[in-house]
C-alpha positions as CSV (number, residue, x, y, z in Angstrom):
1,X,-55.7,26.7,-25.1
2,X,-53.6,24.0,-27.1
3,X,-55.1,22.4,-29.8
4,X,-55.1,19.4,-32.4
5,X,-53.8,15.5,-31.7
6,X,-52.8,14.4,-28.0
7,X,-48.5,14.1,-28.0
8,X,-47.8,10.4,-27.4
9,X,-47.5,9.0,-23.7
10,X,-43.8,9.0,-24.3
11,X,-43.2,12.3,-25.8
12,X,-45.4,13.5,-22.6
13,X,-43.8,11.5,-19.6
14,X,-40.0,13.2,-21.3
15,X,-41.8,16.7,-20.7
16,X,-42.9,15.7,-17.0
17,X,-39.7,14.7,-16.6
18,X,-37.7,17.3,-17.7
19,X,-40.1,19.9,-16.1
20,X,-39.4,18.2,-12.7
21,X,-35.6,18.4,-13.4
22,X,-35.5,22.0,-14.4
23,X,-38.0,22.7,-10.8
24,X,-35.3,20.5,-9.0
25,X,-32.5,23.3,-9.6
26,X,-34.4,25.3,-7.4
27,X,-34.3,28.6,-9.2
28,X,-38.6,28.3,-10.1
29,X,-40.2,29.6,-6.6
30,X,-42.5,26.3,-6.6
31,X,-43.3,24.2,-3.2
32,X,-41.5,20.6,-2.9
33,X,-45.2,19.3,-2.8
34,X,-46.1,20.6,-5.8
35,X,-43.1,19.2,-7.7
36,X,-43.8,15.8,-5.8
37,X,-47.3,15.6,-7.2
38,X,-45.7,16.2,-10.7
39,X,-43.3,13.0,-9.9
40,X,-46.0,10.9,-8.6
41,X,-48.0,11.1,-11.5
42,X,-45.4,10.2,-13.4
43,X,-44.7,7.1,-11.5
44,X,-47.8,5.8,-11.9
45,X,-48.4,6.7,-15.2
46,X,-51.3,9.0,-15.0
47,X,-50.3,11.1,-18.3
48,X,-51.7,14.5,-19.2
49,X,-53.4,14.8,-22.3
50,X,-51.5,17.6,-24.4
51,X,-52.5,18.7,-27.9
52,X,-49.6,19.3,-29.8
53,X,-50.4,22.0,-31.3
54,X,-50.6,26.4,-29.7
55,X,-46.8,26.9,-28.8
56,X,-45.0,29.7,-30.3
57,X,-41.8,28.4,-28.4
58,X,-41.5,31.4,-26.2
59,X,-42.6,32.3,-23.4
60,X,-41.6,28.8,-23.4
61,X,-44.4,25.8,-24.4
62,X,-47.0,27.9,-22.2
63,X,-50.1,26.4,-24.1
64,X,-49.0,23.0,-24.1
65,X,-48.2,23.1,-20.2
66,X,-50.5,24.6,-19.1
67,X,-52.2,21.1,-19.4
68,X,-50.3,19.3,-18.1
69,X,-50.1,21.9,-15.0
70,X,-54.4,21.5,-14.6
71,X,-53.7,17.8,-14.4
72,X,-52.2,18.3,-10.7
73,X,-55.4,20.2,-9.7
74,X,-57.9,17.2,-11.3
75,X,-58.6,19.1,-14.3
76,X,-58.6,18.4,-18.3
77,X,-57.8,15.1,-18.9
78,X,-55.2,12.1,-18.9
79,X,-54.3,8.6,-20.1
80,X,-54.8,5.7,-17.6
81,X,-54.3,2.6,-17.9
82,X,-54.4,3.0,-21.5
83,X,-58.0,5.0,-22.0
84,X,-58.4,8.8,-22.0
85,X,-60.6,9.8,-19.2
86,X,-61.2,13.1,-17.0
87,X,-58.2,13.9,-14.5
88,X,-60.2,13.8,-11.6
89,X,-61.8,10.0,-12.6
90,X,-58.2,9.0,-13.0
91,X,-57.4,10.1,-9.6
92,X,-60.0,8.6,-7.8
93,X,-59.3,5.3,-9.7
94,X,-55.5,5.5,-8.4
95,X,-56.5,6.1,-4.7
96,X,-54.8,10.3,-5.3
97,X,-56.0,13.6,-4.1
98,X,-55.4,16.8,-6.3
99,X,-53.2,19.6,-5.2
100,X,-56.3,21.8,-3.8
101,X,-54.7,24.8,-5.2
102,X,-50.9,26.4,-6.7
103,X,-49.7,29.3,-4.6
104,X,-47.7,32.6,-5.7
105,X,-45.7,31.9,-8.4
106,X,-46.6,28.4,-9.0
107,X,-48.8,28.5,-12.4
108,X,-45.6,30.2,-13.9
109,X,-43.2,27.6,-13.0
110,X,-45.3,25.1,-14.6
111,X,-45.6,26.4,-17.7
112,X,-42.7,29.1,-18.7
113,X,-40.2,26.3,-20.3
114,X,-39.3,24.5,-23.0
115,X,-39.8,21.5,-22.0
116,X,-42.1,20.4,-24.6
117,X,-39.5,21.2,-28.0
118,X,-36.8,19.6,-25.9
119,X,-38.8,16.4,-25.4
120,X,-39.7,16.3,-28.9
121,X,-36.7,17.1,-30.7
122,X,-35.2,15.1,-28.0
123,X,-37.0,12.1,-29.3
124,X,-36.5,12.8,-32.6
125,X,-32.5,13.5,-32.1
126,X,-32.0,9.9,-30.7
127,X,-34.0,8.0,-33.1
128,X,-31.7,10.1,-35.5
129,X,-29.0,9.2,-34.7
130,X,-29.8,5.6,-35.0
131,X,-31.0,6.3,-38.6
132,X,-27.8,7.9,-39.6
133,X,-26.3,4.2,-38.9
134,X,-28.9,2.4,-40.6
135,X,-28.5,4.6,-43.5
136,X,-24.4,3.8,-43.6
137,X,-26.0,0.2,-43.9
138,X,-28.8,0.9,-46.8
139,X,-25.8,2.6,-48.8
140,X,-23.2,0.1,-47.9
141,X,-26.0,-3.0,-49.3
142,X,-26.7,-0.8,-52.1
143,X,-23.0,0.1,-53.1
144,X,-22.4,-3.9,-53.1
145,X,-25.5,-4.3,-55.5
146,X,-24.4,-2.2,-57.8
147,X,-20.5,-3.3,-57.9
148,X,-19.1,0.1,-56.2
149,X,-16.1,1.4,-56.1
150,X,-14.2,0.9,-52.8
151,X,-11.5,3.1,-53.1
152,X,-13.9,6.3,-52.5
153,X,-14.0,5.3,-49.0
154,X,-10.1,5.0,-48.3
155,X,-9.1,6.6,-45.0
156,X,-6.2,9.0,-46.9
157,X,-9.2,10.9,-49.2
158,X,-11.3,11.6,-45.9
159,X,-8.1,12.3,-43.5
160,X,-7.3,14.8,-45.9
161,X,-10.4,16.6,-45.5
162,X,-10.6,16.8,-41.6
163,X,-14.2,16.5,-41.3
164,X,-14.6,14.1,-38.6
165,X,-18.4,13.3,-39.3
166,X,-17.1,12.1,-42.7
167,X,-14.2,10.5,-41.1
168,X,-17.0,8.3,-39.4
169,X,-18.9,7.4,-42.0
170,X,-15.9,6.5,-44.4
171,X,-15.4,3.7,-41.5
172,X,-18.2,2.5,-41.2
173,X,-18.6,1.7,-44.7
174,X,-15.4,0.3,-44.8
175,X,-15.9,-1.8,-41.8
176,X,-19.6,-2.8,-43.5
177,X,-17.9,-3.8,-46.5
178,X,-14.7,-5.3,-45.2
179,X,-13.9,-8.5,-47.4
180,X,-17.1,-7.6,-50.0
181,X,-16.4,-9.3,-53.6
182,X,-19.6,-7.3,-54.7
183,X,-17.0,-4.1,-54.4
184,X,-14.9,-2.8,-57.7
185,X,-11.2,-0.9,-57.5
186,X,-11.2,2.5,-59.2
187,X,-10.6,1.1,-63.2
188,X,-12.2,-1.8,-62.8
189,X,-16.0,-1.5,-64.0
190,X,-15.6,2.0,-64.5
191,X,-13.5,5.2,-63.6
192,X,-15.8,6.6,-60.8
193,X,-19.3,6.1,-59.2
194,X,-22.2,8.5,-59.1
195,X,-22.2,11.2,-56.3
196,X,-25.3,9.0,-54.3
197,X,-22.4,6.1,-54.3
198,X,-19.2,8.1,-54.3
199,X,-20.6,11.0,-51.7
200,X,-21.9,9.1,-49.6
201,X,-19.5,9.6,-46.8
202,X,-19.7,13.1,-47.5
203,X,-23.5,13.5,-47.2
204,X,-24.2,11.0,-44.4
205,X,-21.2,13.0,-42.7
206,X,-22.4,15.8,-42.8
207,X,-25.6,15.2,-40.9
208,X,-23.5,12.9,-38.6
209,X,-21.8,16.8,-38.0
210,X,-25.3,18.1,-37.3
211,X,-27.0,16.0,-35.4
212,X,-23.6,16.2,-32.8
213,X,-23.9,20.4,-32.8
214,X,-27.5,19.0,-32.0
215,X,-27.3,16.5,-28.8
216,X,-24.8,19.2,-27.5
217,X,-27.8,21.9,-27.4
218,X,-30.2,19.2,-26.2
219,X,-28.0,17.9,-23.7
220,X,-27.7,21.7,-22.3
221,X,-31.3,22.2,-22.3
222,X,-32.8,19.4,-20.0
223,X,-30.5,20.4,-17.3
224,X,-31.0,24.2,-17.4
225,X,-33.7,26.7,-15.2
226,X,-36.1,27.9,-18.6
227,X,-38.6,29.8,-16.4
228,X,-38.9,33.4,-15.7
229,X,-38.8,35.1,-13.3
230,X,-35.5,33.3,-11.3
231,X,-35.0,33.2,-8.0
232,X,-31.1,32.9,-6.4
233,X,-32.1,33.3,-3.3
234,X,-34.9,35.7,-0.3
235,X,-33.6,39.0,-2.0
236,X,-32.5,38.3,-5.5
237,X,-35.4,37.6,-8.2
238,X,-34.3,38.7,-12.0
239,X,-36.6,38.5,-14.7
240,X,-35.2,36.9,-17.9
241,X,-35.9,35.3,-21.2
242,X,-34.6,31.9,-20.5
243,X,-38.2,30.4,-21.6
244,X,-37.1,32.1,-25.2
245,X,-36.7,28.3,-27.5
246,X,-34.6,30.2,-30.0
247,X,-31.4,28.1,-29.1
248,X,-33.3,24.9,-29.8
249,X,-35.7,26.2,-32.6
250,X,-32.3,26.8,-34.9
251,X,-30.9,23.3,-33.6
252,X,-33.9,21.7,-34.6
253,X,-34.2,23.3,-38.2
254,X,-31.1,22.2,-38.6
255,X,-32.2,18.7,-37.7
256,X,-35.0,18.8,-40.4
257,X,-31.9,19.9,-43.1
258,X,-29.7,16.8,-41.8
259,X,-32.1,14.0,-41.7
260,X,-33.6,15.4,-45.1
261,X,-30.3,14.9,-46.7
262,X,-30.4,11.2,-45.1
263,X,-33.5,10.3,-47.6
264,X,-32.3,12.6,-50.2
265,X,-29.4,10.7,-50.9
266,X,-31.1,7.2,-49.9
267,X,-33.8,7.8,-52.9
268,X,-31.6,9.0,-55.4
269,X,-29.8,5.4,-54.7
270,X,-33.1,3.7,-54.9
271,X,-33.2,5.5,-57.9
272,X,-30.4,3.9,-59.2
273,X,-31.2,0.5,-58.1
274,X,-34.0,0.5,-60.2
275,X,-33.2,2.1,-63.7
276,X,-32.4,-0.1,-66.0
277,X,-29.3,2.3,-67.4
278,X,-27.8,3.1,-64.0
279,X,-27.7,-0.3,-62.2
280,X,-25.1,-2.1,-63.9
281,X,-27.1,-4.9,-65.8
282,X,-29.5,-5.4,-63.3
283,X,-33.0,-5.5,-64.9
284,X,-35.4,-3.1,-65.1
285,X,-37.3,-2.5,-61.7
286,X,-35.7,-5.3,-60.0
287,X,-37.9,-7.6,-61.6
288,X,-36.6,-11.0,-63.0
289,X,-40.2,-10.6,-65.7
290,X,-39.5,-7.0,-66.7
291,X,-42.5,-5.9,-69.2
292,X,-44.9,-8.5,-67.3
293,X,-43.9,-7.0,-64.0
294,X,-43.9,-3.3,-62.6
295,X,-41.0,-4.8,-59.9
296,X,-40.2,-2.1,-57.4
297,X,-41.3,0.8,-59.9
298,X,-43.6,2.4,-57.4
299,X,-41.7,1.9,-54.3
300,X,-39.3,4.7,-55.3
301,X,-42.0,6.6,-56.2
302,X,-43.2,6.5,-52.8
303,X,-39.7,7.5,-52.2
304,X,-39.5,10.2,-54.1
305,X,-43.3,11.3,-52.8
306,X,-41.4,11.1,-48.9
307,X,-38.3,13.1,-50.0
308,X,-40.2,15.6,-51.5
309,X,-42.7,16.2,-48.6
310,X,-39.4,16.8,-46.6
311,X,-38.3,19.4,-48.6
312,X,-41.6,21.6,-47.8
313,X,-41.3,20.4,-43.6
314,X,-37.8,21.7,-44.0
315,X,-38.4,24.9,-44.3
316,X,-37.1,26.6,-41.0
317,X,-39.5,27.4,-38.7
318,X,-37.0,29.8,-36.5
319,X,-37.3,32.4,-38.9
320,X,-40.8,33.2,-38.7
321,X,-42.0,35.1,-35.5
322,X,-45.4,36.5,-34.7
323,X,-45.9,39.3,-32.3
324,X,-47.9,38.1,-28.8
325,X,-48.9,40.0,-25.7
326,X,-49.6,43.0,-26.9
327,X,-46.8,43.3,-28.7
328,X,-44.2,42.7,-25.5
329,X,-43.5,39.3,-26.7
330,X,-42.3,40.7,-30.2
331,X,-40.0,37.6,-31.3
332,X,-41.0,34.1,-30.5
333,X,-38.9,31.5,-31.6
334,X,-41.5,28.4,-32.9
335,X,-38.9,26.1,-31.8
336,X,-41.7,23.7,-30.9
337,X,-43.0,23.5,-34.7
338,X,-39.6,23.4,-35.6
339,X,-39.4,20.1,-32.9
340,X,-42.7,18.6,-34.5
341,X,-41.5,18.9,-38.2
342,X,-38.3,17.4,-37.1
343,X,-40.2,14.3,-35.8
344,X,-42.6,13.9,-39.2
345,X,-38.9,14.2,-41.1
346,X,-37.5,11.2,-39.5
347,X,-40.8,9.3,-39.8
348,X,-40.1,10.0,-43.6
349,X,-36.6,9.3,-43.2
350,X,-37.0,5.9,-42.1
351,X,-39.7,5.4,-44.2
352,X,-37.1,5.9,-47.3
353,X,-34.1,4.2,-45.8
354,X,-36.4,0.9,-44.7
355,X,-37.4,1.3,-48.8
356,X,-34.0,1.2,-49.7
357,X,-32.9,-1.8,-47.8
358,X,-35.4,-3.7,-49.5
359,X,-34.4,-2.8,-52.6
360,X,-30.7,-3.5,-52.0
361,X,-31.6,-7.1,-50.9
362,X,-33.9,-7.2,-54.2
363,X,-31.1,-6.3,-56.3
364,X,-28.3,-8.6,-54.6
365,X,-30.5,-11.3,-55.4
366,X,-31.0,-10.8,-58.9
367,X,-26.8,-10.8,-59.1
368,X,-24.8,-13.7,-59.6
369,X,-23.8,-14.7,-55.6
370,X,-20.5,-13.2,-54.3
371,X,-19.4,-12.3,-50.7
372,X,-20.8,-9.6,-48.8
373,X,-19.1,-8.1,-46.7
374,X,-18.8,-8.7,-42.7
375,X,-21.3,-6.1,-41.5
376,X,-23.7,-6.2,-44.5
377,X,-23.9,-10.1,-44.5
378,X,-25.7,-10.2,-41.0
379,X,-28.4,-7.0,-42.3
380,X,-28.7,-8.6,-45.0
381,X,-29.7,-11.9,-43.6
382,X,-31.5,-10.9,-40.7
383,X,-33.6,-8.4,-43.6
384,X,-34.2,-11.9,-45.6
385,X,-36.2,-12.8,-42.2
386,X,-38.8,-9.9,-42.7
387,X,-38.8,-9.6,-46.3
388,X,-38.9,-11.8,-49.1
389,X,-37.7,-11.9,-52.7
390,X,-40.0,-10.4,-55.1
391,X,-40.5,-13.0,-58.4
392,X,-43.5,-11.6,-59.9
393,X,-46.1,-8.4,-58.6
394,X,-47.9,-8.8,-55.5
395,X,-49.0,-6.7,-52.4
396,X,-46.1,-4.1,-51.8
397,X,-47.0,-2.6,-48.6
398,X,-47.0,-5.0,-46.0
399,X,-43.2,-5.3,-46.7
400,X,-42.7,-1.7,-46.8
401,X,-44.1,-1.3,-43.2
402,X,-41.9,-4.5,-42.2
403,X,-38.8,-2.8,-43.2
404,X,-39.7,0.2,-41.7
405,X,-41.0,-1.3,-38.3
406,X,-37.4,-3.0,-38.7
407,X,-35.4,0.0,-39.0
408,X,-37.5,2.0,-36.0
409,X,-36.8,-0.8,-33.6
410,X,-33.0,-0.5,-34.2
411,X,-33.1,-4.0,-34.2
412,X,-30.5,-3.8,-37.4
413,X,-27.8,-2.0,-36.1
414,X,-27.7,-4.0,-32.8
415,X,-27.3,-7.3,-34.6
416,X,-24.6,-5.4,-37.2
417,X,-23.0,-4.0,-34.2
418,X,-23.0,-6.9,-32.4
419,X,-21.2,-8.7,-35.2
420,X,-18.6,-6.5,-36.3
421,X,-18.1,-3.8,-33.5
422,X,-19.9,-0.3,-32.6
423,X,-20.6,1.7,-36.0
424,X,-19.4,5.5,-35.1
């Protein structure tokens, strides 16, 4: 009964897999050939189709596997070899029989999990995680465009706080920015910075907090028994709610808040980049023909457009619950919606962040040339490989989806890391 778009191949070979790990604890009441069938598909790639969409996150992703669970008996339909095709004509092309039937107890072990929020969110979480260090990199190129004050980011201010998330990211910018000439002391250019500039360790902090109460959650979850009833051994079977997603529908609304605040904070330095009477001289737009030229006016209001459509996704989704079954099932947890708005968040994220590294580069180059600092030098000169400088208007979005196919490769922070040591 699911419905809407097919999850990605990836998204479904993490469900198979975590759906054989939680059969493999041996709490399920399922036959070893069953779970062996499940393993073998997955080996050779023969990948349910699952529509995203029907899960109310409890009892477990039941709509969602359920297709995955007609796959073993040649029904629905998978991806082989590329193409969508019936189960059953994928079988026959890979030289495998169907199961010819589940026994007692079987159906339900396939389905009652939550399998399909964890792989999600799981997905989400990681590529996260990365984008919390690309974004210490965005802010770190944009503090140096717009001569930023280094003393906000002194180990003493962020010690004295005790919040190790901010702790982190006050490195990182230091270690980004380490022997900078683009960077002011406090009295210098001016007293203090804006909050986007100032804060930055603060905010990006912050979500580095989240996204670690996160993983934790995550990290429980694929290794737990989410199926109901349990069985501990010939005399002992409990019924339970460890299908209910609640635990993970929280942890992943609090994902959508954290990488939110990632593009939240990125814009508003876009923002800054290109006004005319908050960037520090630079001109209008980051265009060296203001008046002729509209610069990089309209990326930021693609920005702004991205940041905004967050702020509706963001909306928990663990606080609504819709009565099921007659009204046994009488609090759901949605945690799978909360998983899939926590995926088209980080797609925005990037989005914003790849936008603001192209404008930092824009505005670096309209300054007279200083020294960057260790860890921005090499983004910024591997990001003068994709991207060009802009002298007058011309096609914006080819360079938008460079940067962004950029920053999902994590391609940036591999070469940054490789160059001045792990970011934290």
């Amino acid at each position: 009964c699911g419905v809407g778009r097919h999850l990605n191949e990836e998204t479904v070979r993490g469900i198979m897999l975590l759906r054989i790990n939680a059969l493999a604890k041996g709490f399920s009441g399922i036959r070893l050939k069953t779970v062996e069938q499940l393993l073998l598909y997955l080996n050779e790639n023969i990948i349910p189709a699952i529509p995203e969409q029907g899960s109310l996150g409890a009892s477990g992703d039941l709509a969602p596997l359920a297709h995955m669970g007609l796959s073993l008996l040649g029904e629905g339909e998978v991806y082989y070899q590329g193409k969508l095709m019936k189960t059953i004509d994928a079988l026959n092309f890979a030289g495998i029989k169907p199961l010819p039937e589940l026994e007692a107890k079987e159906g339900l072990s396939l389905i009652n999990g939550t399998q399909v929020m964890t792989a999600i969110g799981a997905f989400a979480l990681f590529d996260g995680l990365d984008l919390l260090k690309t974004a210490d990199i965005a802010g770190s190129l944009t503090l140096e465009a717009l001569l930023g004050i280094r003393d906000a980011f002194d180990p003493e201010i962020h010690d004295a706080r005790g919040q190790k998330g901010q702790i982190k990211a006050a490195k990182n910018i230091r270690e980004l920015t380490k022997e900078s000439t683009y960077l002011t002391y406090q009295g210098e250019a001016r007293v203090q910075d804006a909050y986007s500039l100032r804060c930055m360790a603060q905010v990006h902090g912050a979500s580095r907090d989240a996204l670690d109460y996160v993983l934790e959650k995550v990290e429980i979850e694929m290794n737990a028994a989410t199926d109901n009833p349990l069985l501990f051994d010939d005399d002992l079977v409990i019924s339970g709610g460890n299908f209910h997603g609640e635990v993970l529908a929280q942890a992943f609304d609090f994902l959508k808040i954290a990488l939110s605040e990632i593009a939240n904070i990125s814009e508003r330095r876009i923002e800054r980049l290109v006004n005319p009477a908050l960037n520090c001289g630079l001109p209008a737009f980051l265009t060296p023909n203001p008046g002729l030229n509209s610069g990089l006016m309209i990326v930021q209001y693609s920005a702004a457009s991205l940041v905004s459509e967050n702020k509706v996704l963001a909306h928990p989704a663990s606080v609504d619950s819709i009565p099921s079954s007659g009204n046994q099932e009488d609090h759901v947890s949605m945690g799978t919606i909360a998983a899939r708005q926590a995926r088209d968040i980080l797609t925005n994220a990037q989005k914003v962040v790849a936008m603001e590294l192209f404008a930092a580069c824009q505005a670096l180059d309209l300054r007279s040339p200083k020294e960057l600092g260790k860890g921005t030098k090499v983004a910024y000169n591997l990001i003068r490989g994709y991207l060009p400088f802009i002298e007058n208007d011309e096609i914006m979005y080819p360079y938008l989806n460079k940067a962004e196919a950029l920053v999902r490769s994590g391609v940036l922070v591999k070469k940054v890391e490789a160059a001045i040591g792990r970011l934290e």
